[in-house]
Each structure stands twice: as structure tokens, then as C-alpha cells.
SETORMI-659899 format. One record per residue (C-alpha): residue number from 1; residue in one letter; x, y, z. Coordinates in steps of 0.1 Angstrom, whole numbers, plus 5000, padded with zeros to 4 digits. Example, Ala and Ser with C-alpha at 12.3 -4.5 7.8 and 13.67 -1.06 7.14 Angstrom:
% SETORMI-659899
- num/residuo/east/north/up
- 1/A/5123/4955/5078;
- 2/S/5137/4989/5071;
***
This chain:
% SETORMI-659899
- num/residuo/east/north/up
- 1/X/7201/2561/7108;
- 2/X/7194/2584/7138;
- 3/X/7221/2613/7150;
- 4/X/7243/2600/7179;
- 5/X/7261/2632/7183;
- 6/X/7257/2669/7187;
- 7/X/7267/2692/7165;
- 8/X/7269/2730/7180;
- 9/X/7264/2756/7153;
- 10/X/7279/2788/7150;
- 11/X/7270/2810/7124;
- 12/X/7301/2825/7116;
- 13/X/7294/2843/7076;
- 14/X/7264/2862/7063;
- 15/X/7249/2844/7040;
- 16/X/7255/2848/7003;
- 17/X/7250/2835/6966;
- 18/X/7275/2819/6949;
- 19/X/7287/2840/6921;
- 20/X/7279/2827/6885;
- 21/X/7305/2798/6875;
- 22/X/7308/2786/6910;
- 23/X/7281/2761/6912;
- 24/X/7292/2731/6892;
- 25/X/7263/2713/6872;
- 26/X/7267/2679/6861;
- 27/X/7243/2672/6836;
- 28/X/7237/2623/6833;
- 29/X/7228/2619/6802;
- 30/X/7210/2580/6796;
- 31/X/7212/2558/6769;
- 32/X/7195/2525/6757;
- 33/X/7210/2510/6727;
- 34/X/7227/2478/6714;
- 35/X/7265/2470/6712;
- 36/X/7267/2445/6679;
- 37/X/7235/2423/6692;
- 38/X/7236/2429/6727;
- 39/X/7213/2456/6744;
- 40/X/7229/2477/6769;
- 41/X/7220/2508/6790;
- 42/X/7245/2538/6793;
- 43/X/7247/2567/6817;
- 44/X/7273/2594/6812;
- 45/X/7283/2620/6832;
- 46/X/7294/2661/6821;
- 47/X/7301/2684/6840;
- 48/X/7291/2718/6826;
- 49/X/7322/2739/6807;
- 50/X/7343/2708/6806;
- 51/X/7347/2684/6783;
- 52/X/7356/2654/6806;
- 53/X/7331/2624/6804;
- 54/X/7325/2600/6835;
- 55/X/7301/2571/6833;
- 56/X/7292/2534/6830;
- 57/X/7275/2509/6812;
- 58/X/7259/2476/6813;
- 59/X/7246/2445/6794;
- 60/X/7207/2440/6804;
- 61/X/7214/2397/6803;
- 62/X/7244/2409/6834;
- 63/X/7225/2430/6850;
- 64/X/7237/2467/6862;
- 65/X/7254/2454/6893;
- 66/X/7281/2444/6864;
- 67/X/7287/2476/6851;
- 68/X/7319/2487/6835;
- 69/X/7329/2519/6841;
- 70/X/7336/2547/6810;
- 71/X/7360/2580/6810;
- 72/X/7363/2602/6782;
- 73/X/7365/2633/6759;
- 74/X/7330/2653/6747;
- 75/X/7347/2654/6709;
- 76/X/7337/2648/6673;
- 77/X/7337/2614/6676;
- 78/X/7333/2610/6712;
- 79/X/7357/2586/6723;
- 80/X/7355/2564/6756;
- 81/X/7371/2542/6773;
- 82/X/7361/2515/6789;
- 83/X/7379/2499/6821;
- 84/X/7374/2472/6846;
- 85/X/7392/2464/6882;
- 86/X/7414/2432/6882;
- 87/X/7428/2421/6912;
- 88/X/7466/2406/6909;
- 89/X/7486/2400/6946;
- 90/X/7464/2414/6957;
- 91/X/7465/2449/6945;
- 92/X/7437/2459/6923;
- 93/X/7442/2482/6893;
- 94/X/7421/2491/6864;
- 95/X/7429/2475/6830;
- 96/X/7414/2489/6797;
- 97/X/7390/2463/6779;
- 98/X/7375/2482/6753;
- 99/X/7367/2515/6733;
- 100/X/7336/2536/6719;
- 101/X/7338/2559/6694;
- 102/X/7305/2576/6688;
- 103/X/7304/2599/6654;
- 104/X/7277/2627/6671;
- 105/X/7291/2646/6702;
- 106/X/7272/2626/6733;
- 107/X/7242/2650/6746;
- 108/X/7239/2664/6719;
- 109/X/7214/2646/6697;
- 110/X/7185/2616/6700;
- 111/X/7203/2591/6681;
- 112/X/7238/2582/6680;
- 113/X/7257/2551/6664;
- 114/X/7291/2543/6666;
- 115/X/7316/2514/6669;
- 116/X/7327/2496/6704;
- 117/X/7367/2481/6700;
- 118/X/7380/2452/6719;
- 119/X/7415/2467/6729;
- 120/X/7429/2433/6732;
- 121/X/7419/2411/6697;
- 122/X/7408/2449/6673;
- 123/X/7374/2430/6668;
- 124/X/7346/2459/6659;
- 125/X/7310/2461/6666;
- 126/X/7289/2484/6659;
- 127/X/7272/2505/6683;
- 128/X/7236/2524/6682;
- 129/X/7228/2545/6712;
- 130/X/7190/2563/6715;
- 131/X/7189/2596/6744;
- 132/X/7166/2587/6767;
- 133/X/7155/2624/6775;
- 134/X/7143/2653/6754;
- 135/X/7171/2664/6732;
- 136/X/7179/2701/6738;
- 137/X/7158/2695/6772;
- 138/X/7145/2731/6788;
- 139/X/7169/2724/6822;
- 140/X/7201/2718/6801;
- 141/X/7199/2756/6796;
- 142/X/7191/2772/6827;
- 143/X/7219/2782/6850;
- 144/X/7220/2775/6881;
- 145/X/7233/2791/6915;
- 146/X/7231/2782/6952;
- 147/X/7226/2803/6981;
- 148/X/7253/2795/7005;
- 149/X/7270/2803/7042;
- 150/X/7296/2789/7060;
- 151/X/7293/2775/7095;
- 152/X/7315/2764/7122;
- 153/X/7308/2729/7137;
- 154/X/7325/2706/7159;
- 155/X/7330/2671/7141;
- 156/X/7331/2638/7154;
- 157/X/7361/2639/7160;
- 158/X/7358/2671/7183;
- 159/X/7379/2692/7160;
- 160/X/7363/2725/7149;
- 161/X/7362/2729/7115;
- 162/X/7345/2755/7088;
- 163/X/7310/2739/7066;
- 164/X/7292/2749/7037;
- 165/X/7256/2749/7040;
- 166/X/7227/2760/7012;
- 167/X/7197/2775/7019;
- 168/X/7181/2781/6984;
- 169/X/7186/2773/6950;
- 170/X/7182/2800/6921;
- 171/X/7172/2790/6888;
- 172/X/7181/2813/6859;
- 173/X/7177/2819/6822;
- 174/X/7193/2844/6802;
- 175/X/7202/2868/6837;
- 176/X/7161/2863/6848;
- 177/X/7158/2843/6878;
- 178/X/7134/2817/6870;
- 179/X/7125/2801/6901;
- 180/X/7140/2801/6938;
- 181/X/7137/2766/6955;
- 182/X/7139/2768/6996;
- 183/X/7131/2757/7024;
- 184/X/7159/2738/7033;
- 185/X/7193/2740/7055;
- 186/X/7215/2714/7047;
- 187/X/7253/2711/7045;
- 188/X/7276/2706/7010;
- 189/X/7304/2700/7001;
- 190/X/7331/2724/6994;
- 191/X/7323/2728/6958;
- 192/X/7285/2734/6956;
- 193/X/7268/2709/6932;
- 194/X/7236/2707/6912;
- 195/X/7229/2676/6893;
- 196/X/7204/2675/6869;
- 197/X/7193/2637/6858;
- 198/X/7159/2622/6848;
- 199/X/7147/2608/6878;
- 200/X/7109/2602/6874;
- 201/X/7119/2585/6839;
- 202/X/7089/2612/6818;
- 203/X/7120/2621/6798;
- 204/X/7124/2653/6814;
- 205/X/7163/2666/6835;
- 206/X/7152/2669/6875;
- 207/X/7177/2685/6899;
- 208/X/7197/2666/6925;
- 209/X/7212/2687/6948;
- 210/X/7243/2666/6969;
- 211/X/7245/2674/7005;
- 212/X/7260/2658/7038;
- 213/X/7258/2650/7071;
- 214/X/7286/2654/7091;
- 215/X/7270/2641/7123;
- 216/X/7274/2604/7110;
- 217/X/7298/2576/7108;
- 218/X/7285/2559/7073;
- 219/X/7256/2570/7051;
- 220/X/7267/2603/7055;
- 221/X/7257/2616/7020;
- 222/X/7227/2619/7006;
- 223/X/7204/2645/6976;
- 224/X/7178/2673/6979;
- 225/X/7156/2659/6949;
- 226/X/7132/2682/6928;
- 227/X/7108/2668/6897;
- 228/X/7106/2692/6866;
- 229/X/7074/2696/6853;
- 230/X/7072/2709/6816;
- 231/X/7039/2718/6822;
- 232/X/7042/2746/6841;
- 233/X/7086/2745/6837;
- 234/X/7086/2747/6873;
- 235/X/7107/2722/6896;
- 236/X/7087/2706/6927;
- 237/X/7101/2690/6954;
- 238/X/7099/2657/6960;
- 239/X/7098/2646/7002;
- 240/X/7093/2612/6997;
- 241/X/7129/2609/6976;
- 242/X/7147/2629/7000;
- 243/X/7134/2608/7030;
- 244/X/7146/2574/7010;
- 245/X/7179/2600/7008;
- 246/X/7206/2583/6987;
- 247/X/7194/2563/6958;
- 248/X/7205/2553/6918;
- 249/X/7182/2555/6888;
- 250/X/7174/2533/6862;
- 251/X/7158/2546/6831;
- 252/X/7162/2515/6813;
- 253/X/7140/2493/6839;
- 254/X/7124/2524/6852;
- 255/X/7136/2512/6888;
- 256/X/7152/2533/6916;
- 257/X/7175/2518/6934;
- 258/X/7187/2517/6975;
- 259/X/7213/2498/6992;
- 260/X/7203/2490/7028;
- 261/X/7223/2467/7053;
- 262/X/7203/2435/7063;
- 263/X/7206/2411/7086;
- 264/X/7239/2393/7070;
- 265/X/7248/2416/7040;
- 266/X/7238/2444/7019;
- 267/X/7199/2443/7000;
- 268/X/7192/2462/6974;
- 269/X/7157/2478/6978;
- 270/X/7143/2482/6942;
- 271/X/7116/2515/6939;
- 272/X/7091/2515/6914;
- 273/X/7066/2545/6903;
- 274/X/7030/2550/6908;
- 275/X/7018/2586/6896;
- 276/X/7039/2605/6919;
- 277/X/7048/2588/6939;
- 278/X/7074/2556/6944;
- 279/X/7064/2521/6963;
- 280/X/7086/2493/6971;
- 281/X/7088/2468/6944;
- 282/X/7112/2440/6959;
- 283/X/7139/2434/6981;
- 284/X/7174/2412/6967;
- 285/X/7205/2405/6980;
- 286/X/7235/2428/6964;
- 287/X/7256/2406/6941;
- 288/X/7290/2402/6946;
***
């Protein structure tokens, strides 16, 4: 995935932090856990100060590349609502298929149970859900702001247009900066993200930092990545994760997950770990 263009780069703002509140961190949450009989894996998404919840989950006999997606509300229950995409002449649409309602807020607790409703015939099952990090992790609590500047580029399309780029991330607790992560000059989007999700599967949040490239066609996204250690509560970055650049997690199978282009179609290239670092486990073709 080489750069076929070149993009000239004028420095057109003095570089700055974003002020507290305008970083947005998305906190995944994972579950393992059963639906009636059936074992299942759930991630959900929350974005911090909101009460929106984004996610998916999927039955380990089908596999994740048949997950359904979830929206909902953080509430006491939690309620969320499954959907799926059905195609009808053509146009495709989501349709509602089913319904969780979880008594304990999600995030909130180690172990939740609940009941799953089919919206079309009212049958109940009941639903038991086990957090697949530490409950009331240390990262859940920290805030977290990124040092950011604007830049003028030309695009692909030759147009000149303004970009945000990040420089450093500061880690905070209670007003104290924690830790400052740099090294690193890389565009973002217009609403500077941190993501914090297990990704080493110890049970600990990591940070994912989403950032872009605007110099490409397709795979133009990718993540900074950086492991938490509890040991020292420091994060570390991780070079080896950033150079695979985008990839999904799998806390269930402990797999990470990256979608290449092969020779006819898409492959999915599975990740395994080994101490610190990840190896190629196996190659498959993506299902349809």
C-alpha cells in the first residue's frame, strides 16, 4: 500500500491541545456469555458522557463474520436492539430481529444476566453475559487529551483543503498528567478520537488512537496502538500493530483480525499472540 502522490505541507496553526471535552473516548466493552443455550461473544461500544450504545454480537457455531449489529441506551435495564440488513428490490434496509434487556447498566459490573426477545413470535431466553476486562479498569478513569494542529494539504483531488494532525497524547488523572505518548505525526479526523479496547486480551483497556491517510485511494484509515501495562500503569507502544495498521480483535478466540485483498477476493489474515508480540496464525477466504 505505497503513497502514489504528494502531498505538500503547509503548517498553517501553532500547535495546541485540545481543551478538556474535546477528545471523544470510546470506551469497547467485550463480553462472552450464552443466549438460552447458545454461547455468544458481544462487543459494545460507549462513547464517553453519552449514553448511546453501538455494537455487535455473534453465535461462536456462525462465526463472527455473521454478526448482528446492536444500538442502544446505557439504562437500568440496558435495552438493545438488535437488527439485520435484508435486501428487498433491491434496496437494502435494516429490519429489527430481536431485543436485550440486561438488569445491570453494561460496563459497569463482571456479570450481567438478562433476557434476549424475538420481536417477531415474543419467545424469551434468558441471557448471561461475563466482562471480559477488569471491572472498574485503571484506563476507564483517566482522561484523555490530544495534542493537535491543523495543516493545509493538497488532496487527491488537487483541491486544498484544511487537516487535523496529533502529535502527542496526554494522559490525565484527577488534573495530573499521567503520561505524554509521542513521537508521532499523523492525521485525524475532524473530531479527535481515543479508543480504549483490550487488545492484547490480559484483561486490561489499551488505547487506539484512529488516524488517516489522505494520500490514498482505499485503506486510507488506520490506529496508533499502545498496550497498558498494570504493572508499571504505563501505556507502551506497540510498532508491530501499527505496521499491520487496521485490524479487529477477538477476545473470545484471542485472534486479531486483517482483511487483505488476494489474488481473486478478500482473505482474512488471522493474528495470534506470542509474549509480545503477534505471528500469523492462518490465512481464509472472507465469507460472504
Amino acid at each position: 500500500m505505497g503513497r502514489g502522490f504528494f502531498i505538500k505541507l503547509i503548517l498553517v496553526a501553532g500547535m495546541y491541545t485540545a481543551a478538556n471535552g474535546q477528545t471523544c473516548i470510546t470506551t469497547t466493552a467485550s463480553y462472552k456469555g450464552t443466549v438460552g443455550s447458545y454461547p455468544i461473544a458481544m462487543q459494545i461500544q460507549q462513547k464517553r458522557r453519552n449514553d448511546t450504545l453501538n455494537g455487535s454480537y455473534y453465535y461462536l457455531r456462525s462465526g463472527r463474520e455473521k454478526a448482528i449489529d446492536l444500538r442502544g441506551l446505557l439504562r437500568h435495564p440496558t435495552l438493545l436492539t438488535e437488527r439485520v440488513s435484508v435486501e428487498k428490490n433491491g434496496k437494502y434496509s435494516w429490519e429489527t430481529t430481536g431485543r436485550f434487556s440486561i438488569v445491570a447498566p453494561l460496563l459497569a459490573t463482571g456479570k450481567l444476566n438478562g433476557n434476549w426477545t424475538n420481536t417477531k413470535t415474543g419467545k424469551q431466553l434468558p441471557v448471561q453475559l461475563e466482562l471480559l476486562t477488569v471491572a472498574e479498569d485503571a484506563p476507564v478513569f483517566y482522561d484523555y487529551e490530544l495534542v493537535i494542529h491543523q495543516e493545509k494539504i493538497i488532496n487527491l483531488s488537487e483541491q486544498e483543503e484544511h487537516r487535523y494532525k496529533t502529535t502527542a497524547l496526554k494522559i490525565i488523572q484527577e488534573g495530573r498528567i499521567l503520561q505524554t505518548l509521542s513521537g508521532f505525526n499523523e492525521f485525524i479526523g475532524n473530531s479527535p478520537e481515543v479508543e480504549l479496547e483490550d487488545l492484547n486480551f490480559d484483561g486490561h483497556l489499551d488505547i487506539k488512537i484512529p488516524i488517516s491517510f489522505p494520500d490514498r485511494t482505499k485503506y486510507d484509515g488506520s490506529f496508533l496502538y499502545f498496550i497498558y501495562n498494570a504493572s508499571t500503569q504505563k501505556f507502551v507502544r506497540h510498532q508491530q500493530l501499527i505496521d499491520l495498521e487496521y485490524l479487529f480483535f477477538d477476545p473470545v478466540k484471542k485472534e486479531i483480525y486483517r482483511y487483505d485483498q488476494g489474488p481473486e477476493d478478500f482473505v482474512i489474515n488471522c493474528y495470534k499472540w506470542r509474549g509480545n508480540e503477534v505471528y500469523l496464525h492462518r490465512t481464509e477466504k472472507e465469507q460472504d
